[in-house]
N, CA, C and O atoms as CSV, one atom per row, in Angstrom:
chain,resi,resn,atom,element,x,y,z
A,1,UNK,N,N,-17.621,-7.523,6.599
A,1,UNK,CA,C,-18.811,-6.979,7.200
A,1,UNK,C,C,-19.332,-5.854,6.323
A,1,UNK,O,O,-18.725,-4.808,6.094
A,2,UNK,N,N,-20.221,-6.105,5.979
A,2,UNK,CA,C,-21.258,-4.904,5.313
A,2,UNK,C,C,-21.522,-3.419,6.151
A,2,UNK,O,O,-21.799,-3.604,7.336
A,3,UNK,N,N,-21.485,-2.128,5.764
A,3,UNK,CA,C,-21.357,-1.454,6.575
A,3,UNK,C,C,-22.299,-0.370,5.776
A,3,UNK,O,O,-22.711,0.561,6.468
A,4,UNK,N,N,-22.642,-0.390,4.543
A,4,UNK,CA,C,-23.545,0.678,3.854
A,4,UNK,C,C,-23.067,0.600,2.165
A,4,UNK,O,O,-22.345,-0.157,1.515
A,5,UNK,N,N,-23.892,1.815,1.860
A,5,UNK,CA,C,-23.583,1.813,0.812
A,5,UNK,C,C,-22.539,3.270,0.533
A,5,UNK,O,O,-22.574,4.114,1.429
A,6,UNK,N,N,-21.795,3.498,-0.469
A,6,UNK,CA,C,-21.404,4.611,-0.595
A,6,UNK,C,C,-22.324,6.043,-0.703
A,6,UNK,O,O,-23.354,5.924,-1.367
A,7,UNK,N,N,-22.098,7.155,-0.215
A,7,UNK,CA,C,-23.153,8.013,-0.375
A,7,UNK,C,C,-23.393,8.266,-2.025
A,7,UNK,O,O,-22.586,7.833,-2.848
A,8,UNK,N,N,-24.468,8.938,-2.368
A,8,UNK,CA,C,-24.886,8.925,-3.361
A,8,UNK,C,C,-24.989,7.714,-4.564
A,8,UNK,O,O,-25.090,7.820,-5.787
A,9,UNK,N,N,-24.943,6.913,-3.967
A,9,UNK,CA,C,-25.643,5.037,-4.839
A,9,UNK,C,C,-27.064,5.235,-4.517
A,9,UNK,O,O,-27.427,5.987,-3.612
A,10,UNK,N,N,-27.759,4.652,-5.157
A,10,UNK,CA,C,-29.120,4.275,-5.063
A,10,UNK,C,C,-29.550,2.998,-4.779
A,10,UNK,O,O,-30.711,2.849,-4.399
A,11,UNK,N,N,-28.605,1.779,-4.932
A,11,UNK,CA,C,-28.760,0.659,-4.562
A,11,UNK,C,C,-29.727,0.589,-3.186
A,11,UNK,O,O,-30.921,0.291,-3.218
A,12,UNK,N,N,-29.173,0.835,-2.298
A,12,UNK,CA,C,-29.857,0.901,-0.914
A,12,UNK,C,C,-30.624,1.436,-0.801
A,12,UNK,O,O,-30.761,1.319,0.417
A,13,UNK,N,N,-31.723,2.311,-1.240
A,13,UNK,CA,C,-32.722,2.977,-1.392
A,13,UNK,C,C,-32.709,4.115,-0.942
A,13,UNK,O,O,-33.728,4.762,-0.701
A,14,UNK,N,N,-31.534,4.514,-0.767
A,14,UNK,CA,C,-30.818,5.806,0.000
A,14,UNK,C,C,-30.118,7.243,-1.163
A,14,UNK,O,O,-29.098,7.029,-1.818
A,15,UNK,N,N,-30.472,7.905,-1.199
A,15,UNK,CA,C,-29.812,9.276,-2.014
A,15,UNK,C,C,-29.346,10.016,-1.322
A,15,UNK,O,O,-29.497,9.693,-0.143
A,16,UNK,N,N,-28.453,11.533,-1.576
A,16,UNK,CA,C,-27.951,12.592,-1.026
A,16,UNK,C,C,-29.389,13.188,-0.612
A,16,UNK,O,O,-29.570,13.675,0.504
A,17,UNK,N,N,-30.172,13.132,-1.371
A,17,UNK,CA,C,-30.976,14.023,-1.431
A,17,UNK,C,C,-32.255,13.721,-0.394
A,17,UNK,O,O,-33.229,14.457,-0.239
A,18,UNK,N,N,-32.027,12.598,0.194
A,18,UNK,CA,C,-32.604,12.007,1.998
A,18,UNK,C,C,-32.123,12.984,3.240
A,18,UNK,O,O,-31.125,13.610,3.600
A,19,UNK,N,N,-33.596,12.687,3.700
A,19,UNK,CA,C,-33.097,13.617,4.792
A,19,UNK,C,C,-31.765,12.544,5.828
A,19,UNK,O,O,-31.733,11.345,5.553
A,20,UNK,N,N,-31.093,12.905,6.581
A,20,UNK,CA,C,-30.074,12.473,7.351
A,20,UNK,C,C,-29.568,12.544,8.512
A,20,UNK,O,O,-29.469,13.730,8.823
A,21,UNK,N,N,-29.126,11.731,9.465
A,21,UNK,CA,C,-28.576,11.606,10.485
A,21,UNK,C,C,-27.466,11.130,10.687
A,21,UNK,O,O,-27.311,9.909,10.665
A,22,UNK,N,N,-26.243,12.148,10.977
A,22,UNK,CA,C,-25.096,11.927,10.534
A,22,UNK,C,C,-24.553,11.223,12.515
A,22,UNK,O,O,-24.888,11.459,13.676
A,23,UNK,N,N,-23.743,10.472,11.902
A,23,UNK,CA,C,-22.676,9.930,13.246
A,23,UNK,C,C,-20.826,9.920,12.938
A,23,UNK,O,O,-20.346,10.323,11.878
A,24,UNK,N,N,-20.220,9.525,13.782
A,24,UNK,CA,C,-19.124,9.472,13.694
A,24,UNK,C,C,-18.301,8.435,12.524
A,24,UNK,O,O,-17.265,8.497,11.862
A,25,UNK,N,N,-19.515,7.397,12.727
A,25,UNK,CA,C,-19.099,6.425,11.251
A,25,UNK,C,C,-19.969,6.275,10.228
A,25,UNK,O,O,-19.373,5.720,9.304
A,26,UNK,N,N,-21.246,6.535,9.913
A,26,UNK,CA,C,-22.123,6.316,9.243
A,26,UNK,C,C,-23.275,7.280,9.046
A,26,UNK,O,O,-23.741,7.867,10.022
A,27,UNK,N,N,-23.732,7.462,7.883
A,27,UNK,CA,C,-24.743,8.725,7.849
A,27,UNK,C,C,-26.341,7.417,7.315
A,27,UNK,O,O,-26.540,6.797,6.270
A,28,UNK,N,N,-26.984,7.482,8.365
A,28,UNK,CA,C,-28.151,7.245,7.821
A,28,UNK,C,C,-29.707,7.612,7.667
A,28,UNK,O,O,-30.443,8.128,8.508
A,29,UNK,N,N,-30.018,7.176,6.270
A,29,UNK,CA,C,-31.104,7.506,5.993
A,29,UNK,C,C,-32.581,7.183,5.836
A,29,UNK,O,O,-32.970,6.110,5.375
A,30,UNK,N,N,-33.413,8.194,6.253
A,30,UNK,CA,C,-34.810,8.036,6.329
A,30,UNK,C,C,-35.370,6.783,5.577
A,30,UNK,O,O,-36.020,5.865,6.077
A,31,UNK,N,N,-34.895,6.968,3.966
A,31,UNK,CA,C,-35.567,5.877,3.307
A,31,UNK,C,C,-35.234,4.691,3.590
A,31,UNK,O,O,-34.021,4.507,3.695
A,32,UNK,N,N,-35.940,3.775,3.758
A,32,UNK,CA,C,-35.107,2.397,4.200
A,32,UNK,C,C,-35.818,1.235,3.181
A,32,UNK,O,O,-35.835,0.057,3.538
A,33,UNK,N,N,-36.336,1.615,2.034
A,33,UNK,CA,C,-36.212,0.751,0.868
A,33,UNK,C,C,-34.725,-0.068,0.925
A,33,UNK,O,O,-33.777,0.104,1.691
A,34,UNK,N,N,-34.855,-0.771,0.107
A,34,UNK,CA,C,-33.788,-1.637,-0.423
A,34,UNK,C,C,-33.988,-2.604,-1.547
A,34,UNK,O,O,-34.907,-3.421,-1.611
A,35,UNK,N,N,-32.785,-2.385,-2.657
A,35,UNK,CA,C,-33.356,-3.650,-3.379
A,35,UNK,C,C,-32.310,-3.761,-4.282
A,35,UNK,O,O,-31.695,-2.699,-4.177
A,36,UNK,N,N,-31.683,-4.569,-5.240
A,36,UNK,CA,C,-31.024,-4.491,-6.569
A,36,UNK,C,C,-31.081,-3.760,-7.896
A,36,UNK,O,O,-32.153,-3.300,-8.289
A,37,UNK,N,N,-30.215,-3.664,-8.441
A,37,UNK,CA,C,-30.115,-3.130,-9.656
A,37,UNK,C,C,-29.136,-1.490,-9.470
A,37,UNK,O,O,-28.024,-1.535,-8.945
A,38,UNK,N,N,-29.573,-0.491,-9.838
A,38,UNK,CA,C,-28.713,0.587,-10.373
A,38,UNK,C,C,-28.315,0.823,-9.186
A,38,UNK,O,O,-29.096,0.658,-8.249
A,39,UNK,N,N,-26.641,1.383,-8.918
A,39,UNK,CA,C,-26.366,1.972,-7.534
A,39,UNK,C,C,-25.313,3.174,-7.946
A,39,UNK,O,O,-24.101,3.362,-7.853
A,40,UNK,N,N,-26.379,3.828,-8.418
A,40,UNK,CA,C,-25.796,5.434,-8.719
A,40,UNK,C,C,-25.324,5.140,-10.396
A,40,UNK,O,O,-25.173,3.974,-10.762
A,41,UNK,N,N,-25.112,6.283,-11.356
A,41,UNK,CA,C,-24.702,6.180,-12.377
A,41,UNK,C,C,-23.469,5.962,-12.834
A,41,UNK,O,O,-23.016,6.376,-13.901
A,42,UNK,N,N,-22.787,5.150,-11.834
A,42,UNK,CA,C,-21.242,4.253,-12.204
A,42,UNK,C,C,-21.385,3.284,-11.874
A,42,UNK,O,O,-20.437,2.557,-12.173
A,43,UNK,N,N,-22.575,2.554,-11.065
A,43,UNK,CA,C,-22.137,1.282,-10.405
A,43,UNK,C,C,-23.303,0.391,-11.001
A,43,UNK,O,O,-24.198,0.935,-11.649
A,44,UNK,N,N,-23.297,-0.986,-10.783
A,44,UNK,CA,C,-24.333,-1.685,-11.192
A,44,UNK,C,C,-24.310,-2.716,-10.104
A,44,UNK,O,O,-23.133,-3.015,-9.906
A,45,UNK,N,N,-25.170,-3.433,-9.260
A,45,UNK,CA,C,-24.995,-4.044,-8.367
A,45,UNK,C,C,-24.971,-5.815,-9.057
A,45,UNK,O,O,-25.553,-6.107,-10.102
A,46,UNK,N,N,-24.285,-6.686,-8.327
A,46,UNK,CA,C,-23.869,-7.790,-9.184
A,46,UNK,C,C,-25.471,-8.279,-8.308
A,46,UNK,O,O,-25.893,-7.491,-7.461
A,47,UNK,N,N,-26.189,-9.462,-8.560
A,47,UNK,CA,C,-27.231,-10.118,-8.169
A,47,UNK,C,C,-26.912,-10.813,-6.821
A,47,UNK,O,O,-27.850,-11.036,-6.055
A,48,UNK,N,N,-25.550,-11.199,-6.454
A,48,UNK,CA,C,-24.936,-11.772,-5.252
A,48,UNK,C,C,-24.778,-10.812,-3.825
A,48,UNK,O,O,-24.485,-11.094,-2.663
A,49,UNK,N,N,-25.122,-9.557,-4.518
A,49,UNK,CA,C,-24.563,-8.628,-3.398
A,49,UNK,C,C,-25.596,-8.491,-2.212
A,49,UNK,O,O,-26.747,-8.483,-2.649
A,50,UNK,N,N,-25.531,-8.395,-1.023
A,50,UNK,CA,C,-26.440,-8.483,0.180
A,50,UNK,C,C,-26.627,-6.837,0.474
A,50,UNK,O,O,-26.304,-6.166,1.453
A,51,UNK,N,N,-27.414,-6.402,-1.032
A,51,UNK,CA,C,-27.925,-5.139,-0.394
A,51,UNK,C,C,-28.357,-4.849,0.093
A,51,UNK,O,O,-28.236,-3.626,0.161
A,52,UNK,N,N,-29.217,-5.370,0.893
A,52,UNK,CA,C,-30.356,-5.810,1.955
A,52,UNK,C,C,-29.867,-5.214,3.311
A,52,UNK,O,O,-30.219,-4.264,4.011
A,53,UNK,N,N,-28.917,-6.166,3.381
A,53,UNK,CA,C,-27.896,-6.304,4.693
A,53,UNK,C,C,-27.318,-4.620,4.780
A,53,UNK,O,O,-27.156,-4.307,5.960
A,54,UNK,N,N,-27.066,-3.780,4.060
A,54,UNK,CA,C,-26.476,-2.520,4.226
A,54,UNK,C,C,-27.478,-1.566,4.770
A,54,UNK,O,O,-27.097,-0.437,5.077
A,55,UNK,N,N,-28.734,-1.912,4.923
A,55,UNK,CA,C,-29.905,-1.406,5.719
A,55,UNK,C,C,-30.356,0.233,4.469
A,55,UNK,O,O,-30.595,0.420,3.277
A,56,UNK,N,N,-30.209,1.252,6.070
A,56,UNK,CA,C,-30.413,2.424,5.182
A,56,UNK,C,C,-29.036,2.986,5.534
A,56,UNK,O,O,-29.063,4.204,5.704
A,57,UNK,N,N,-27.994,2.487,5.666
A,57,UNK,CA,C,-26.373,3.527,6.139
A,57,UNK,C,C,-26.209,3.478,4.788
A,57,UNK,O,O,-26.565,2.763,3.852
A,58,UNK,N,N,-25.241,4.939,5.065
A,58,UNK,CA,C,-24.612,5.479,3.845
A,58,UNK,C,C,-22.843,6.275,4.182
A,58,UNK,O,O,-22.728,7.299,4.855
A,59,UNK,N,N,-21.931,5.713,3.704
A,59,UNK,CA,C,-20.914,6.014,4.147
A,59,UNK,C,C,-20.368,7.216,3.240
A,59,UNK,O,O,-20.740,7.428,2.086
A,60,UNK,N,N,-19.754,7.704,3.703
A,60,UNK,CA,C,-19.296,9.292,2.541
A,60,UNK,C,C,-17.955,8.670,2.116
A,60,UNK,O,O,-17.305,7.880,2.800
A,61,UNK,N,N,-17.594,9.175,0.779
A,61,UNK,CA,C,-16.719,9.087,0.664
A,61,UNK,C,C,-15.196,9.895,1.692
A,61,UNK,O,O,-14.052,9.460,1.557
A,62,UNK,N,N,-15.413,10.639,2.293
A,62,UNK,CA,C,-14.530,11.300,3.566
A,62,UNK,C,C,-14.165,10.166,4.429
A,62,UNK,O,O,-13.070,9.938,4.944
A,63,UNK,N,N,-15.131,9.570,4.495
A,63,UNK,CA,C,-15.392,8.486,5.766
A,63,UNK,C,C,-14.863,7.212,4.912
A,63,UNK,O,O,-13.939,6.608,5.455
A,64,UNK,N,N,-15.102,6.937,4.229
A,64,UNK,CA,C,-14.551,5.636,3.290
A,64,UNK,C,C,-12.776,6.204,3.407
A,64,UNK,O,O,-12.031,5.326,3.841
A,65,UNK,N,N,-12.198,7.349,3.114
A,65,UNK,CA,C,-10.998,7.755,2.838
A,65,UNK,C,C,-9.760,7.259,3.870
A,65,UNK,O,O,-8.660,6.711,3.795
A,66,UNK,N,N,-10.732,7.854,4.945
A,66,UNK,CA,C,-9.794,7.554,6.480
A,66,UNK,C,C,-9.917,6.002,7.082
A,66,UNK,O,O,-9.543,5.793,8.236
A,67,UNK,N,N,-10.341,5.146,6.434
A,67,UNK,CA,C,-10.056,3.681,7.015
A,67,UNK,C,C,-9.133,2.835,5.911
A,67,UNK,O,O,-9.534,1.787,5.407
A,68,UNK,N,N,-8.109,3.314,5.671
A,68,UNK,CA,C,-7.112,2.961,4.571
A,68,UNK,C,C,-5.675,2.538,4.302
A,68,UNK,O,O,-4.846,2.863,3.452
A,69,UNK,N,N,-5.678,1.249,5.877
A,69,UNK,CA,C,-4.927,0.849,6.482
A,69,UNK,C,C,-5.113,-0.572,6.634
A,69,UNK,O,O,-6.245,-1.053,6.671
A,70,UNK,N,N,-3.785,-1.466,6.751
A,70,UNK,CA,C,-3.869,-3.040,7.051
A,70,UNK,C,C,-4.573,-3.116,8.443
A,70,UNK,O,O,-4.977,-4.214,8.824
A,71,UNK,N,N,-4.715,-2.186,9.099
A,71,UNK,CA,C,-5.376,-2.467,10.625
A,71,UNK,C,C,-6.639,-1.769,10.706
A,71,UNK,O,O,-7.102,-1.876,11.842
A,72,UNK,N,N,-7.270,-1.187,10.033
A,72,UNK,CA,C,-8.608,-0.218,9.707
A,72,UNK,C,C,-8.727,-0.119,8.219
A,72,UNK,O,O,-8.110,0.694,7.530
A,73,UNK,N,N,-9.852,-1.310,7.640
A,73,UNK,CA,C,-9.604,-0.863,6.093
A,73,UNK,C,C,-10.790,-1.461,5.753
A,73,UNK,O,O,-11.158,-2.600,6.042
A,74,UNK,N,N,-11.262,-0.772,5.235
A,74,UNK,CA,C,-12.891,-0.270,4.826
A,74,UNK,C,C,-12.559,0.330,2.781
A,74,UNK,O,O,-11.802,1.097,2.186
A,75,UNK,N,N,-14.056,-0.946,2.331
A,75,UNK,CA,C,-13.574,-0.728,0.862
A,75,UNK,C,C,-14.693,-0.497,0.165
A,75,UNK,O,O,-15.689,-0.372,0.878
A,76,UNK,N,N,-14.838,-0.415,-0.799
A,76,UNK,CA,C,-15.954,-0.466,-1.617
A,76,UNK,C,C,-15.600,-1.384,-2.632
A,76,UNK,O,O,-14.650,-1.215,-3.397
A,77,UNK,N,N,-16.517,-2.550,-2.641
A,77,UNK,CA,C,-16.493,-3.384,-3.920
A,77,UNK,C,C,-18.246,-3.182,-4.340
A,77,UNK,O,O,-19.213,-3.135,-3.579
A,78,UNK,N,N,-18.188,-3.090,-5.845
A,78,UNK,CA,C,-19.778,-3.173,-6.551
A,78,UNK,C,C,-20.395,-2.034,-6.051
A,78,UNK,O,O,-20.024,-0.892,-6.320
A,79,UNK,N,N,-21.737,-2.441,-5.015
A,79,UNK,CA,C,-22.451,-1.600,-4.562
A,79,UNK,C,C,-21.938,-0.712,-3.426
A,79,UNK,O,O,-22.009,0.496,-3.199
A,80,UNK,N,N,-21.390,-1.764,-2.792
A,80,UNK,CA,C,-21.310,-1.632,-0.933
A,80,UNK,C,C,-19.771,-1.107,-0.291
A,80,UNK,O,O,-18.691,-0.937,-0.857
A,81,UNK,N,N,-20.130,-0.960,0.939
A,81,UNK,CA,C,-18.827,-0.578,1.586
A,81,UNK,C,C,-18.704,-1.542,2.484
A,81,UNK,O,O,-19.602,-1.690,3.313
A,82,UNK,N,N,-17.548,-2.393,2.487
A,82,UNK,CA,C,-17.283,-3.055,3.155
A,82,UNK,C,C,-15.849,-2.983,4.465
A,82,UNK,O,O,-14.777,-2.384,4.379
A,83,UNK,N,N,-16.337,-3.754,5.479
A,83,UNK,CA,C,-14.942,-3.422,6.871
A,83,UNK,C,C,-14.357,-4.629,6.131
A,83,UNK,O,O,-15.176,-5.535,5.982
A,84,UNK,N,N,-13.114,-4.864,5.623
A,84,UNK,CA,C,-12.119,-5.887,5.312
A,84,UNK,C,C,-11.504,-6.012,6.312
A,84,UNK,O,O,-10.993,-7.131,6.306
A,85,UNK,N,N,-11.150,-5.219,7.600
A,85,UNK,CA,C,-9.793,-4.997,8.745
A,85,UNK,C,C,-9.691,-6.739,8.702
A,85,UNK,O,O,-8.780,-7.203,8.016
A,86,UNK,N,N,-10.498,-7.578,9.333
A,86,UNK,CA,C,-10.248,-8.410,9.603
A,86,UNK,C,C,-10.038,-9.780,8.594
A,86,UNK,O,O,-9.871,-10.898,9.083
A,87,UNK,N,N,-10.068,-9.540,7.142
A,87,UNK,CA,C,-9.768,-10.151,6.231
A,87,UNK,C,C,-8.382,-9.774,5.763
A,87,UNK,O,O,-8.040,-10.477,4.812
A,88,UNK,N,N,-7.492,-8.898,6.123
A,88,UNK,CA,C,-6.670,-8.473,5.260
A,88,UNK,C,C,-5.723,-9.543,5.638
A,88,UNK,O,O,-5.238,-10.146,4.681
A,89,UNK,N,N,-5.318,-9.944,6.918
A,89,UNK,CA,C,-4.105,-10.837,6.860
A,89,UNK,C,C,-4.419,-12.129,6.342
A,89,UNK,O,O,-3.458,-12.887,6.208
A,90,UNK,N,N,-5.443,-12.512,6.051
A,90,UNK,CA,C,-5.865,-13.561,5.890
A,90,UNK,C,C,-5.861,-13.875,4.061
A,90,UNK,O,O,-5.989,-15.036,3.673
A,91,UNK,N,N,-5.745,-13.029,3.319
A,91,UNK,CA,C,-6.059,-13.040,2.163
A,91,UNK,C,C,-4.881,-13.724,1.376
A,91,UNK,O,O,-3.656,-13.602,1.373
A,92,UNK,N,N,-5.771,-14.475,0.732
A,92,UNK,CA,C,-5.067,-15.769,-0.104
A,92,UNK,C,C,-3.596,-14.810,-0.978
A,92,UNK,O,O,-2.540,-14.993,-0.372
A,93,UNK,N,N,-3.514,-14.252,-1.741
A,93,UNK,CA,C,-2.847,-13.764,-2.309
A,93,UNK,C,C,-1.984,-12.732,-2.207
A,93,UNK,O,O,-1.328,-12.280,-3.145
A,94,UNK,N,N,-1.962,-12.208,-0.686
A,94,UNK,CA,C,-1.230,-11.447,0.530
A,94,UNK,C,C,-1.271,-10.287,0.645
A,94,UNK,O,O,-0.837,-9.566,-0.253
A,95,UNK,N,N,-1.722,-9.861,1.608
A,95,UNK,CA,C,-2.481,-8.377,2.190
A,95,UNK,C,C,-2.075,-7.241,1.370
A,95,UNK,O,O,-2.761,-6.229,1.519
A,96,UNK,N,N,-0.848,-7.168,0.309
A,96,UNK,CA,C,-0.642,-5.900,0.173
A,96,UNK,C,C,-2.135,-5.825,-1.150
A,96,UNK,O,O,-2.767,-4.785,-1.341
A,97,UNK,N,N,-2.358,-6.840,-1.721
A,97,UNK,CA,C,-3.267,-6.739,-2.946
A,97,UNK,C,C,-4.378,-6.052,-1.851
A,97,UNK,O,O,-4.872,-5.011,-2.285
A,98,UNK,N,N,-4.605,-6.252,-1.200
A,98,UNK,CA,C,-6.446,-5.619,-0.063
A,98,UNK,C,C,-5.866,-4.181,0.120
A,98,UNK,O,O,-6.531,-3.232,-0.294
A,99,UNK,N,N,-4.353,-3.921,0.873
A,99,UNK,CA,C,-4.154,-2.997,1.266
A,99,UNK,C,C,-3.976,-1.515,0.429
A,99,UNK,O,O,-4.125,-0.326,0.712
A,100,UNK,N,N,-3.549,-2.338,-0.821
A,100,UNK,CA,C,-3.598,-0.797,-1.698
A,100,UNK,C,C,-4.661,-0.359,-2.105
A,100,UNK,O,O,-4.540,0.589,-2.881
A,101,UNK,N,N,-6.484,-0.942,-1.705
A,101,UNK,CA,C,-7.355,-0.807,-2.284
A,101,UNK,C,C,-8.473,-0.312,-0.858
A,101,UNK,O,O,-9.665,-0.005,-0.848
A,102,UNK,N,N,-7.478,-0.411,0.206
A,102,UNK,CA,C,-8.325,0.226,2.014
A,102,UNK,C,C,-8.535,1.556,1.770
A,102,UNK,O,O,-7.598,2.157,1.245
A,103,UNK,N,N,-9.512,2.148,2.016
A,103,UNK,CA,C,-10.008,3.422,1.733
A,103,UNK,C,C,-10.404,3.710,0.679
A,103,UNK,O,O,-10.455,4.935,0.574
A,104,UNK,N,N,-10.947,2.840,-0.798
A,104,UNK,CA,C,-11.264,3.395,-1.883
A,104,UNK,C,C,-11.951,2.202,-2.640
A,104,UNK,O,O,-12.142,1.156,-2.019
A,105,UNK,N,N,-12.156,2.262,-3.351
A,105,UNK,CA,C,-12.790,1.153,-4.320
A,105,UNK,C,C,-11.545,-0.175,-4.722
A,105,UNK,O,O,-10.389,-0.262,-5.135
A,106,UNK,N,N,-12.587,-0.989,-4.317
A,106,UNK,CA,C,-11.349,-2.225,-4.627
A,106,UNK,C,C,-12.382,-3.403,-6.014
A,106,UNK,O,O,-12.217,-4.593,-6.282
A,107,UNK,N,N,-13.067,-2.706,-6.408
A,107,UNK,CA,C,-14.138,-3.277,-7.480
A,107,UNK,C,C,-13.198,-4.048,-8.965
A,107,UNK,O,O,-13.430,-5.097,-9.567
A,108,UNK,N,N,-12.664,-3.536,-9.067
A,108,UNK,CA,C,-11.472,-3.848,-10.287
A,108,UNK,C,C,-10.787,-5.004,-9.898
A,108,UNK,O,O,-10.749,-6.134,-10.384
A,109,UNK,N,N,-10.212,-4.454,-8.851
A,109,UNK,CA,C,-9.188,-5.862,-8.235
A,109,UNK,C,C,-10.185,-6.865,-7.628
A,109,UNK,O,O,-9.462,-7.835,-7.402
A,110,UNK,N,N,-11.216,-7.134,-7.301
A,110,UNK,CA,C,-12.025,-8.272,-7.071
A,110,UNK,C,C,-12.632,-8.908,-8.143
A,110,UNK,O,O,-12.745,-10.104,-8.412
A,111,UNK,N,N,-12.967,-8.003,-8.653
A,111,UNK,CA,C,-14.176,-8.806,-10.061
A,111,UNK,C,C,-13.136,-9.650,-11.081
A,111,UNK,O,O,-12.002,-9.211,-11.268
A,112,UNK,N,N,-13.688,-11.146,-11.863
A,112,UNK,CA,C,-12.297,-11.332,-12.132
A,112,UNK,C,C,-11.710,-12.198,-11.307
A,112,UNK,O,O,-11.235,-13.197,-11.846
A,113,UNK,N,N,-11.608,-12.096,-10.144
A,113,UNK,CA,C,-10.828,-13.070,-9.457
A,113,UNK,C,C,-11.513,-14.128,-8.296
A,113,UNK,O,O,-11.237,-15.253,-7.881
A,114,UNK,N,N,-12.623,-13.048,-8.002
A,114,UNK,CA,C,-13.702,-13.636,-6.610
A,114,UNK,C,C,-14.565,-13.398,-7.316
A,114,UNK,O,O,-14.692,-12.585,-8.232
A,115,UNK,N,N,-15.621,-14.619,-6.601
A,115,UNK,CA,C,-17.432,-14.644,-6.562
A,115,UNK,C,C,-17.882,-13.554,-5.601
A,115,UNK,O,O,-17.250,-13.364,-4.562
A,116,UNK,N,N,-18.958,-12.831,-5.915
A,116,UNK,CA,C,-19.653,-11.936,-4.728
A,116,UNK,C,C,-19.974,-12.802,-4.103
A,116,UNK,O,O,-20.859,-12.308,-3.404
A,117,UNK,N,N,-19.844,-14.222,-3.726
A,117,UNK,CA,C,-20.760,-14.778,-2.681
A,117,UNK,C,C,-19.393,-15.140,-1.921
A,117,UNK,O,O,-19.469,-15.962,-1.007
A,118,UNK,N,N,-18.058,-14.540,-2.263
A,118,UNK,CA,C,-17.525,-14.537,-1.498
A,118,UNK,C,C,-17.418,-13.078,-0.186
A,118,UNK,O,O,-16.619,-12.892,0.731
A,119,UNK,N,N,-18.083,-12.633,-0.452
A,119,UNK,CA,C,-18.189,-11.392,-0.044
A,119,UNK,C,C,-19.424,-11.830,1.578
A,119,UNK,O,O,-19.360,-11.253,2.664
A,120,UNK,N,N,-20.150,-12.668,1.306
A,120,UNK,CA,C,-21.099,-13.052,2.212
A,120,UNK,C,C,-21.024,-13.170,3.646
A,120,UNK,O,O,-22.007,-13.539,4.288
């Protein structure tokens, strides 16, 4: 499940520098552009990715930190932040590969092995 983008990406048409409405899981923002290409000056969005779908949410990295568990695990691959919870037991090559990557960027360990349209 798609859940935003990381804060400070640009992918989503979203910056720090938006005004904001913060919640318990998600901070979102005014701008609600969206589109492909640059998502902040480390990331590059692959053409498969459903940036679309991440609306205007923006997850903090704080908030990305604390879901970093086989039973709550929230990742960032490419652009986006994604809820894995319910993919992890399921994963072809066995949960601990998802689990050491819940709460943080799992971009390395996907690319390489999966299509973003597995991500869909």
């Amino acid at each position: 499940t798609i859940l935003g983008c990381l804060e400070g990406h640009t992918a989503c048409g979203v910056s720090s520098s938006n005004s904001t409405n913060t919640t318990s899981t998600t901070t979102t923002t005014s701008n609600s552009s969206a589109g492909a290409g640059a998502c902040g000056a480390q990331r590059t969005c692959n053409a498969a990715e459903n940036v679309a779908a991440a609306g205007s949410n923006t997850i903090t990295s704080a908030q990305l930190q604390t879901h970093n568990s086989a039973t709550d695990c929230w990742m960032v691959i490419g652009c986006l932040v994604y809820d894995l919870t319910a993919y992890v037991p399921r994963h072809s090559g066995g949960k601990g590969t998802v689990v050491g990557n819940c709460g943080g960027d799992g971009t390395a360990s996907f690319v390489g092995k999966h299509p973003y349209t597995y991500l869909s």
